[in-house]
Every structure is written in structure tokens, then in C-alpha cells.
C-alpha positions in Angstrom: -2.7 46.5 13.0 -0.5 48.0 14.8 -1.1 51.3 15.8 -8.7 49.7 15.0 -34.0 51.3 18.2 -35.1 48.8 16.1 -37.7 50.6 13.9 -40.6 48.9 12.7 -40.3 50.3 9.1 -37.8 49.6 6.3 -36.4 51.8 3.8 -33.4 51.1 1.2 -33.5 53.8 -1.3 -30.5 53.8 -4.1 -29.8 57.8 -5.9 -26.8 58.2 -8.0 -24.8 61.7 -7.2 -21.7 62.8 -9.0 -22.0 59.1 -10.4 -21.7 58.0 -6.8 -24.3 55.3 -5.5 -25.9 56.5 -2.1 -27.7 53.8 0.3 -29.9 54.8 3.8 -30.9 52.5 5.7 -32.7 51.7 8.6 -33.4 49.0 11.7 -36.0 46.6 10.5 -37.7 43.1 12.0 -35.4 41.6 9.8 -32.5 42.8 10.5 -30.1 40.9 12.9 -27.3 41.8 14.4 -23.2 40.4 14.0 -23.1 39.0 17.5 -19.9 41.1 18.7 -20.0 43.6 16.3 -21.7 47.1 15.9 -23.2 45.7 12.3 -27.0 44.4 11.7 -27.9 43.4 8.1 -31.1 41.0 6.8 -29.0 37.9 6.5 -29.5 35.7 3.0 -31.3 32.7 3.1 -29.6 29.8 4.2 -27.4 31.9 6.4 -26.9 30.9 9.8 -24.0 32.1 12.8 -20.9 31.6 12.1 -18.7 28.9 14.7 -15.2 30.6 13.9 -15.6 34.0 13.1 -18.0 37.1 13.5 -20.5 36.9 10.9 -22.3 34.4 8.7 -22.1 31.1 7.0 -23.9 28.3 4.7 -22.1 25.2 5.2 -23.9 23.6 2.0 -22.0 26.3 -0.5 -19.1 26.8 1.8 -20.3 30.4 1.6 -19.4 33.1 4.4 -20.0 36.6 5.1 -17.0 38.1 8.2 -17.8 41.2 10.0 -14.0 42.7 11.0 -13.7 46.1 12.6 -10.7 47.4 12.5 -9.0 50.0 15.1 -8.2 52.3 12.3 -9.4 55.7 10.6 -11.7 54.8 7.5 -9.9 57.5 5.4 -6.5 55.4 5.8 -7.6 51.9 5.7 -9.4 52.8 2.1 -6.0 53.3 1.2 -5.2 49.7 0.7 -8.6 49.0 -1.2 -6.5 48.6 -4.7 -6.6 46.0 -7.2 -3.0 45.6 -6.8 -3.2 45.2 -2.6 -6.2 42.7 -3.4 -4.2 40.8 -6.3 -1.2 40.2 -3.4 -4.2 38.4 -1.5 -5.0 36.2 -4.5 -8.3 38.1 -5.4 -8.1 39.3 -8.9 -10.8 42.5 -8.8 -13.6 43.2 -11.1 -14.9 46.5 -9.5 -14.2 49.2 -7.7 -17.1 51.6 -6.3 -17.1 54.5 -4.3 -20.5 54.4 -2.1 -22.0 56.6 0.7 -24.0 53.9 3.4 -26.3 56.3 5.8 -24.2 59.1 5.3 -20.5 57.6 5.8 -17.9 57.1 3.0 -17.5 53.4 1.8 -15.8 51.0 -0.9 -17.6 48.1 -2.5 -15.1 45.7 -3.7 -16.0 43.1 -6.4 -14.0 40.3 -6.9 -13.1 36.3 -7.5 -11.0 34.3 -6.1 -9.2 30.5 -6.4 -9.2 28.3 -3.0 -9.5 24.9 -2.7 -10.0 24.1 -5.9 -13.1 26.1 -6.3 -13.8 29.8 -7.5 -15.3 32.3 -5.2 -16.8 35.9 -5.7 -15.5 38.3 -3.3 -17.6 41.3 -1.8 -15.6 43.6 0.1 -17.9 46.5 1.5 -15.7 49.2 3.8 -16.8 52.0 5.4 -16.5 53.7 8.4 -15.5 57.0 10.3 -12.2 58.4 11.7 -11.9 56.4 14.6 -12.7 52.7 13.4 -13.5 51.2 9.7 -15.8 48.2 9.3 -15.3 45.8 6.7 -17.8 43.1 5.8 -15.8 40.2 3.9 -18.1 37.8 1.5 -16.9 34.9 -0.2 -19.6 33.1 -2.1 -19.1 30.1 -3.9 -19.9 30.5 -7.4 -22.4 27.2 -8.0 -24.9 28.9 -7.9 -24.1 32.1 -8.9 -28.2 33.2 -7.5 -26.1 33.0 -4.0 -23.5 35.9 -5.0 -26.6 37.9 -5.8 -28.1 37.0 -2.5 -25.4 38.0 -0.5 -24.2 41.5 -2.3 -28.0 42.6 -1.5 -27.5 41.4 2.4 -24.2 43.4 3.0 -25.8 46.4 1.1 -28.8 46.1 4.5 -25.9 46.8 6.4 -26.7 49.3 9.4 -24.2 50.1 12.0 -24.2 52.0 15.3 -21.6 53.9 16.0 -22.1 54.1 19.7 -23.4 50.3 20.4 -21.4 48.6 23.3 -19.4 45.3 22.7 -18.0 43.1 25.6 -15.3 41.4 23.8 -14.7 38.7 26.2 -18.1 37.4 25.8 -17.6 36.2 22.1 -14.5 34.3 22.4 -13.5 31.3 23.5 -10.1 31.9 25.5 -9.4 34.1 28.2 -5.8 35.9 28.9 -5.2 36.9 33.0 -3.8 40.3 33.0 -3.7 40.6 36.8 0.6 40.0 36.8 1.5 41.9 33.2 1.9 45.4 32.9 -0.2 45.0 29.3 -4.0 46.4 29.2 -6.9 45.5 27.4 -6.8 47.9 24.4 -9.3 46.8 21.5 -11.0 43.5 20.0 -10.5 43.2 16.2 -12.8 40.3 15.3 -12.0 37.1 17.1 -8.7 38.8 18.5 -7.7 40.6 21.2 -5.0 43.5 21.5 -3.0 44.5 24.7 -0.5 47.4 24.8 1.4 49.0 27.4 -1.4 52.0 28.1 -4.5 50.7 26.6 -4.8 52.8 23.5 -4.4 51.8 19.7 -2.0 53.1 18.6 0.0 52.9 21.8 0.8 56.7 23.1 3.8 54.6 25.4 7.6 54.9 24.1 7.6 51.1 25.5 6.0 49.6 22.3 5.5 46.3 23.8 2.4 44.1 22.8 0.4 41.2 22.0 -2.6 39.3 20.0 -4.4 36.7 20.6 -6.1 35.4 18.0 -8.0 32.1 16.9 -8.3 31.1 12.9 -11.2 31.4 10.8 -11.4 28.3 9.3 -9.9 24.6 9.9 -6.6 23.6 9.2 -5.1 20.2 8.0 -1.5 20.8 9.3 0.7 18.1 8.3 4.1 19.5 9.6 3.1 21.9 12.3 6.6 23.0 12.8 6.9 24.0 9.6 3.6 25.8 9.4 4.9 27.8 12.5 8.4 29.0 10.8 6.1 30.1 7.7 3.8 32.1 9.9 6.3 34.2 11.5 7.2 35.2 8.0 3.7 37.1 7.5 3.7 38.8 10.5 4.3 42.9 10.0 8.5 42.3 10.9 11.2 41.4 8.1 12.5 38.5 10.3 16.0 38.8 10.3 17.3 36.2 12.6 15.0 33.1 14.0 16.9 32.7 17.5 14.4 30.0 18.9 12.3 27.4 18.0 10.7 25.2 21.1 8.2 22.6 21.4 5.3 24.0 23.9 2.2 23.4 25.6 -0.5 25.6 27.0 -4.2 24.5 28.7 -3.1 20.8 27.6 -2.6 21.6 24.0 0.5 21.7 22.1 2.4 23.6 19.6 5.4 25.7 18.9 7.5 29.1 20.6 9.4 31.0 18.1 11.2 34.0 19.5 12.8 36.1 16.5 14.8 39.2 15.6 13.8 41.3 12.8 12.6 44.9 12.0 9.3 46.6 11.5 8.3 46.5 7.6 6.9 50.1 7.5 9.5 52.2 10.1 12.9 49.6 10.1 12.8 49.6 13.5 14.6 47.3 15.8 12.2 44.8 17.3 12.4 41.5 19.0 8.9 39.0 18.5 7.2 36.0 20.7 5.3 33.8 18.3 3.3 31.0 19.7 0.6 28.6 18.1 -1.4 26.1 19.6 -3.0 23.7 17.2 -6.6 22.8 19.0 -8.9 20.2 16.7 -8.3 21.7 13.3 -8.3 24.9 14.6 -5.2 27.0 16.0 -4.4 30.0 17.9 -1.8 32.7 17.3 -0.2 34.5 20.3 1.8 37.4 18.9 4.0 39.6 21.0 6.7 42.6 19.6 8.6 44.7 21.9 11.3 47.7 20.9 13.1 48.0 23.8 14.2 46.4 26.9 13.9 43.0 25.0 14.8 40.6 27.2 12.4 41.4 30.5 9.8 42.3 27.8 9.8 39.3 26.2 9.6 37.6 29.6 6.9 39.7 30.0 5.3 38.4 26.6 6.0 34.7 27.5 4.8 34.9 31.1 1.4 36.6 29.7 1.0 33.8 26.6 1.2 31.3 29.4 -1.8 32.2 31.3 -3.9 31.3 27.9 -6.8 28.9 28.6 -10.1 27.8 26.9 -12.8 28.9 28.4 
């Protein structure tokens, strides 16, 4: 995270190379696009838009299918794509296969999963090139299992183009005014937006300094909301070493809490200071997440002046 036509005619056609399944496809009638994203697939029945996230949903199964493209190279992000870096996420993986999807390298994940009582299979197709990675997320509830089935035949439709435009600020619900911060507009990473000092993911600046905004997925029943807040912070990409604040706030007439932190950067050990604010909005919340490496006091001004202009569109 830190430093992510339409032909008339179908064809799917499956060959095994080398022991390696490869997939071409094309635009079709069918097909429709992830509003937001660069993906189109033949959704499975059932399906309709999803109201939190970019992709799919069946609100009788509980079912979903979550388009994320990430800012990264492809050849890194496969990286993670291990049983053991899915098992830390509670998904306990059946299958790993190595794919080509209209010519690009790509992962099919199978997997299941425990949440709220219920089991889920888990389809994690990746792919992508060396300047972004798409990852289509399905969780299917097992009853019935013809669902699963369903759905791994839908992301397998996937097409995506490469060059397709995305306004990002048409397919969220919250704007940010930039017009007083030195932060830019860098990139959109499914219902979140990134600013940096320059623009550019990963930042080419020696002033490190940024934020995301970001709304959750799914609904939350928050009983201590304070509480949830101080166990956020602890999942963000810092080793918080020192919790120096912990206010009360409101933004656009909703509430929640400011948490301004001390800690170090989990991969490099450097020296950061972080801005953590979430608003808690009908079920739903939104994290505003700033880090800067230098200069901490004016930059976290500069964070907290910025987070303050947040309002619903």
C-alpha cells in the first residue's frame, strides 16, 4: 500500500501447457463491466451491484464477488499469494494454481473460510502487469455449494483493459478538498483514495507524508467505538510504539475518534508519526489514515487540516 469494443462473439477456450491452465477471452453481450474498475466478467445469476464495495453481491446467500486494483507490480504482489499469508487472514487454502488470463500471468486461489458463524469458499484470482495487479475477491457461502461453482466460472470471464479510463471520484461517496494541502491525488484502490506529496505511488518525494481515505465493505455493529478505534491503529502498516492522543471528533455531522501515534514502519523501521481518524456513519465507517517521516508536527497539521475537509457527497 504504500509505495497500486465490445465484440459481438464469445470465446473461452481452456489448453493446458507445461501443466499450466491458459484462458482467452473476449468482450461479449454478456459481459458487464465493475463500475470503477478496468474488469468486465458475465456476472452469476442472482448477482446484482454491489452498495459498499466495487463488484458484486447476492444478498439472499450473503455471497460477494470485490474487484480491488492495486497500485502495485503483479510480479510482487503474487508474492504474498501463500497458504501461509492467506492462513494469517483466517482462510485456510485448498489450491494454488498458476494461470495465464489473455496472455498475462495470474493466481487462482481456492480457499474456505469461518465468519459469522458460517463457512465460506474463497476465490482469489490475481493477475495483472508491472504497473498494477487486479485481484477479484469471492466469498460464496457454502449452502448451496451450486453457488461456489457459479461464481469460480464468472471470475474465470474476467476481461480487463489495460488502458480503460476510471474517474475515481465518481464512484464514491465522499469528497476530500485539496485546494489548501500540499497532498495530490495519486491513485484509487477500490473504494479508497491515496494522496502523496507528488502524485505518484510510490511517492518519488523524500517528504513521505500521506493519506487514505477509505469507507468499509460491509456493516459494523460497534459496541465500544473507542475501543474499535485503539484496535485499528494496531493493523495499520506501523508497529505503534507510543499512542500520544486519543480525542473525541466530529466531521460532516458525524462522530468518531482522532488517534495521533508514534511508531515505526513494519518493513523499513523507520521513524514515523500517524493521524488515524474514523467516523462511524449508519453501520458503516470511514478510515482517514495519514503517516508522515519528517517534519511531524506541521505535517500532521497538514494531515488533520486535510481530514477535516471530509464530507458526504
Amino acid at each position: 500500500m504504500k509505495q497500486i469494443l465490445l465484440f459481438t462473439i464469445f470465446l473461452l477456450t481452456f489448453s493446458t501447457i507445461f501443466g499450466q491452465t491458459k484462458t482467452t477471452n473476449v468482450l461479449t453481450a454478456k459481459h458487464i463491466n465493475i463500475e470503477g474498475t478496468k474488469i468486465s466478467l458475465i456476472p452469476p445469476d442472482g448477482f446484482i451491484k454491489a452498495t459498499n464495495f466495487l463488484g458484486l453481491q447476492q444478498n439472499q446467500s450473503g455471497s460477494t464477488i470485490m474487484v480491488l486494483d492495486i497500485p502495485a507490480p503483479f510480479s510482487e504482489t503474487s508474492k504474498g499469494l501463500t497458504k501461509e499469508g492467506f492462513l494469517s487472514q483466517g482462510v485456510n487454502v485448498k489450491e494454488i494454481e498458476n494461470l495465464t488470463l489473455n496472455n498475462l500471468p495470474a493466481v487462482l486461489v481456492t480457499g474456505e473460510q469461518n465468519a459469522h458463524g458460517n463457512v465460506y469458499t474463497k476465490y482469489v484470482l490475481c493477475f495483472g502487469t508491472e504497473n498494477e495487479t487486479m485481484m477479484i475477491n469471492a466469498s460464496i457461502s457454502n449452502n448451496p455449494k451450486e453457488i461456489a461453482i457459479a461464481v469460480k466460472n464468472s471470475i474465470l470471464t474476467s476481461f480487463y483493459e489495460a488502458d480503460k479510463k476510471i474517474n475515481p471520484f465518481l464512484i464514491i461517496d465522499y469528497a476530500i478538498d485539496l485546494s489548501k494541502s500540499k497532498l495530490q491525488f495519486a491513485k484509487n484502490a477500490a473504494n479508497s483514495l491515496i494522496f502523496t506529496t507528488d502524485g505518484i505511488i510510490p511517492t518519488k518525494s523524500a517528504d513521505k507524508t500521506y493519506l487514505i481515505v477509505a469507507k468499509s465493505f460491509s456493516t459494523t455493529d460497534v459496541k465500544d467505538r473507542k475501543l474499535f478505534c485503539l484496535n485499528r491503529v494496531k493493523q495499520l502498516p506501523v508497529e505503534i510504539t507510543k499512542i500520544e492522543t486519543t480525542t473525541e471528533i466530529s466531521i460532516d455531522g458525524i462522530s468518531g475518534y482522532e488517534i495521533i501515534a508514534s511508531g515505526q514502519d513494519k518493513k523499513t523501521s523507520a521513524n514515523e508519526k500517524i493521524c488515524q481518524v474514523i467516523l462511524f456513519s449508519d453501520n458503516l465507517y470511514y478510515i482517514l489514515f495519514g503517516s508522515t517521516n519528517n517534519d511531524y508536527d506541521n505535517n500532521i497539521s497538514e494531515i488533520k487540516n486535510l481530514i477535516k475537509t471530509f464530507n458526504r457527497k
